[in-house]
C-alpha positions in Angstrom: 0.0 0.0 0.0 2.7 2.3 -1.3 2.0 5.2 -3.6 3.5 5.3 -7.3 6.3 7.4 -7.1 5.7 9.7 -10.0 2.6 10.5 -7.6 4.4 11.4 -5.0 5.0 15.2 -3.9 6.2 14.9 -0.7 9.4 15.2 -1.1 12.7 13.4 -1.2 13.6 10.4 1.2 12.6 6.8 1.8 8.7 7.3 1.9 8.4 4.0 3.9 11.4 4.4 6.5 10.3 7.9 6.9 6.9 7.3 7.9 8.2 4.2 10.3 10.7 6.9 11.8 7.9 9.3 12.5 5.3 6.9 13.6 8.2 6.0 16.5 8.5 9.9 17.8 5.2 10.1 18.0 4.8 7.3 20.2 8.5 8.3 21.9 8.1 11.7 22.2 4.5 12.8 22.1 3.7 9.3 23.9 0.9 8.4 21.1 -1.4 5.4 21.8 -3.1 3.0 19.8 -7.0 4.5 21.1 -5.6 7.9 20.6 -8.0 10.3 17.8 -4.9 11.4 15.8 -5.1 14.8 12.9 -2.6 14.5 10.8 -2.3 18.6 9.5 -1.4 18.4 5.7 -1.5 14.4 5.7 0.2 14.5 2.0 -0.2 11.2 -0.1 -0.1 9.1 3.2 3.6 9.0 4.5 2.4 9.1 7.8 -0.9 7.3 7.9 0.3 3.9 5.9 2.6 2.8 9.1 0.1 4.6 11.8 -2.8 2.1 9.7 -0.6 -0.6 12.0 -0.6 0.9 15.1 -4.4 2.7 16.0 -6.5 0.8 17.5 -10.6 0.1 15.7 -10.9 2.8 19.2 -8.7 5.2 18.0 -9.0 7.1 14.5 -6.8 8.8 12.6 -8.0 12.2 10.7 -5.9 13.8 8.0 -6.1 16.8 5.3 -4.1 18.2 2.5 -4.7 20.9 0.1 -3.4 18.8 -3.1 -6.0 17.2 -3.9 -4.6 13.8 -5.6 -2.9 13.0 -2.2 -6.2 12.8 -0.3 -7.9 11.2 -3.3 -5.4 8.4 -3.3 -5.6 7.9 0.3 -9.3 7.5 0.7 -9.7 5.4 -2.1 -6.6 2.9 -1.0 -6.9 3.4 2.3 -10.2 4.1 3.8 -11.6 1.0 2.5 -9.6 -1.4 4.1 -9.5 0.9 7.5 -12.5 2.6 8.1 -10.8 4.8 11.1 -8.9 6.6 8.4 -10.5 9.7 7.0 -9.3 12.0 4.6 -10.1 15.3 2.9 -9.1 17.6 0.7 -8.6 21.3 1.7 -8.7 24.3 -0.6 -6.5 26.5 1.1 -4.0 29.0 -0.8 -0.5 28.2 -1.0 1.8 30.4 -3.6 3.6 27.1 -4.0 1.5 24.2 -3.6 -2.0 25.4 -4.0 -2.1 28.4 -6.0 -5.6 28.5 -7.0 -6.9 27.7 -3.4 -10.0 29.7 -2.6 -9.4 30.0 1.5 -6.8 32.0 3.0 -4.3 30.1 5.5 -4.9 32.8 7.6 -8.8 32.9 8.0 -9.1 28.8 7.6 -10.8 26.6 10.3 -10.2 23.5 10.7 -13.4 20.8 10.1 -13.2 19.5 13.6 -14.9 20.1 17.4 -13.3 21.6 20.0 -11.4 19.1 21.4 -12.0 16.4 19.7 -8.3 14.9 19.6 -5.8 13.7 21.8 -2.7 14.4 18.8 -2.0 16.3 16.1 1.3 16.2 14.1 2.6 18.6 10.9 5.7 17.4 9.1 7.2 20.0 6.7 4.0 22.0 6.7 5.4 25.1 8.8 8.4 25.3 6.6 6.3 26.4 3.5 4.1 29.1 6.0 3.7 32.8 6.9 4.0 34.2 10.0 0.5 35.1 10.0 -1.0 31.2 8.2 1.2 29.6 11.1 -0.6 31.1 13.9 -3.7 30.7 12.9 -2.9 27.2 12.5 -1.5 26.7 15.8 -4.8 28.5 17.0 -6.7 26.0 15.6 -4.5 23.3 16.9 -5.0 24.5 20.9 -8.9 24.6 19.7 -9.4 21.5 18.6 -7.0 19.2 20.7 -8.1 18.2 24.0 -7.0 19.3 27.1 -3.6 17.0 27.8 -3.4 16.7 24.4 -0.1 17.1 23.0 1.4 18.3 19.4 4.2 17.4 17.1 5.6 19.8 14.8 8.6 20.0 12.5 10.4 23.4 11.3 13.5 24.8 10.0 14.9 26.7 13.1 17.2 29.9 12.7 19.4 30.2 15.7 22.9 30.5 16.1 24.2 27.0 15.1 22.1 27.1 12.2 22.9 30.7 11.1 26.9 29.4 11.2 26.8 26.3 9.8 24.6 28.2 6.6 27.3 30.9 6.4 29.9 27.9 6.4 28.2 26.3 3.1 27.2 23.2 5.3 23.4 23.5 4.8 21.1 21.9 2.5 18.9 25.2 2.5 20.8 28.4 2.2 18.3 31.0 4.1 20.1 34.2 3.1 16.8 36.2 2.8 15.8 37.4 5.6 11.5 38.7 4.9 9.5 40.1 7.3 9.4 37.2 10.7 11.0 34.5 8.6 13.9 33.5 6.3 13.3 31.7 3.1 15.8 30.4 -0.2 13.7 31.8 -2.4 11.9 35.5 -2.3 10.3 35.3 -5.3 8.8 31.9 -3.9 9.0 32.1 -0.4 6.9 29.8 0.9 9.1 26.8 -1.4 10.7 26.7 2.2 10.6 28.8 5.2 12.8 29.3 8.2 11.6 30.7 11.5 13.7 32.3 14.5 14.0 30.2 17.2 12.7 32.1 19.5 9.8 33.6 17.9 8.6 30.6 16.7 8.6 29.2 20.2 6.6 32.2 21.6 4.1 31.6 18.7 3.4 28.4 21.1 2.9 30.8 24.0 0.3 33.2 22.4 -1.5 30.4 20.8 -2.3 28.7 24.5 0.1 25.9 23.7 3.0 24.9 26.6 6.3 23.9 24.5 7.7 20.9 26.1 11.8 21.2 26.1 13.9 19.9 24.5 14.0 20.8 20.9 14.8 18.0 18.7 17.2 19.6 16.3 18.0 18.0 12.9 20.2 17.5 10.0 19.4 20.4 7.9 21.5 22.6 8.2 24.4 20.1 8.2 24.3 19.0 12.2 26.7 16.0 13.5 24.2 15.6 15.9 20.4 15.5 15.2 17.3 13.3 15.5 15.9 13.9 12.5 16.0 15.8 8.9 14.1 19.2 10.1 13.4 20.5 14.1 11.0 19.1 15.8 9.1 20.7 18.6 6.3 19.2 20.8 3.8 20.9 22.8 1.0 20.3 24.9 -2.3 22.1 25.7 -2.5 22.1 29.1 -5.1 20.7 31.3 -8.1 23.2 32.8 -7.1 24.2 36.6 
């Protein structure tokens, strides 16, 4: 239950080792469980949901959404079928790079869910193609519809010190010399091809959005680390419980 690769947009990599190693910080880092209701926040052509179809329990679902539509076309017709706790949809949302004709604004789009309604949410490599102004609404909707205790899993491109060196020493993959208004990006013309956030801001984006970041920060390869967890950042956070 692998896509064809010339349907694949998600990028470069082993499709199924990467969704095996994700599927493992979820459960490692965000402690994910099989009964768990999971939203998976731009769910691609299924690079997370395939391995997750092997760990959710029939009591726990899994909930994902995209805004190219072939992903979350493939995914419900091979998919769904065989696990009826897998639901997919497709999202119109405007993206200068992915979705250019998309009819809803990042910025003013609500997520199809209750408030909360799930115990984990996860974005990988959605944040790094995101505006300052897309991302927080995002993360709004994120503390709105997870449940208190629930916690999230998010992956960026961090701009900090070690980063900003090892780019001005020609280690990185991505060369963020363009520094826009709240982010860094490769490309200005383009700039949402791939995005960069301060470390610090981006953290405090948590804070105003009601979400409790929960140290450490996983750094990654990127920007040409020795020592990382992953490709990009990651960052988990929780929503914390009522008083």
């Amino acid at each position: 239950m692998i896509p064809p690769k010339s349907m694949s947009f998600v990028g470069k990599g082993d499709f199924v080792k990467i969704g095996l190693e994700f599927r493992r910080h979820f459960i490692e880092l965000a402690g994910l469980r099989p009964e768990h209701r999971v939203l998976d926040v731009g769910c691609g052509i299924g690079r997370m949901a395939i391995p997750l179809t092997e760990y959710l329990s029939p009591a726990g679902g899994y909930w994902g959404f995209d805004i190219v539509r072939q992903g979350t076309d493939w995914c419900s017709a091979r998919i769904t079928p065989k696990f009826p706790n897998f639901h997919f949809q497709h999202s119109d949302v405007y993206n200068k790079h992915y979705n250019p004709d998309g009819q809803v604004r990042a910025c003013d789009y609500r997520f199809p869910f209750e408030d909360d309604f799930f115990d984990f949410i996860f974005l990988t490599s959605v944040f790094t193609h995101m505006v300052p102004a897309d991302l927080e609404n995002y993360l709004r909707e994120i503390a709105r519809v997870l449940k208190p205790g629930g916690k999230c899993l998010i992956t960026f491109l961090l701009h900090n010190e070690e980063s900003a060196g090892l780019i001005r020493a020609g280690k990185s993959d991505l060369d963020f010399v363009h520094e826009m208004d709240g982010y860094f990006t490769t490309k200005p013309a383009d700039p949402e091809a791939a995005i960069a956030y301060d470390e610090q801001a981006a953290l405090q984006f948590f804070e105003r959005c009601g979400l409790a970041v929960e140290p450490p920060v996983r750094y990654g390869s990127w920007c040409g680390r020795n020592k990382f967890l992953s490709y990009q950042d990651i960052v988990v956070a929780g929503k914390p419980r009522a008083a």
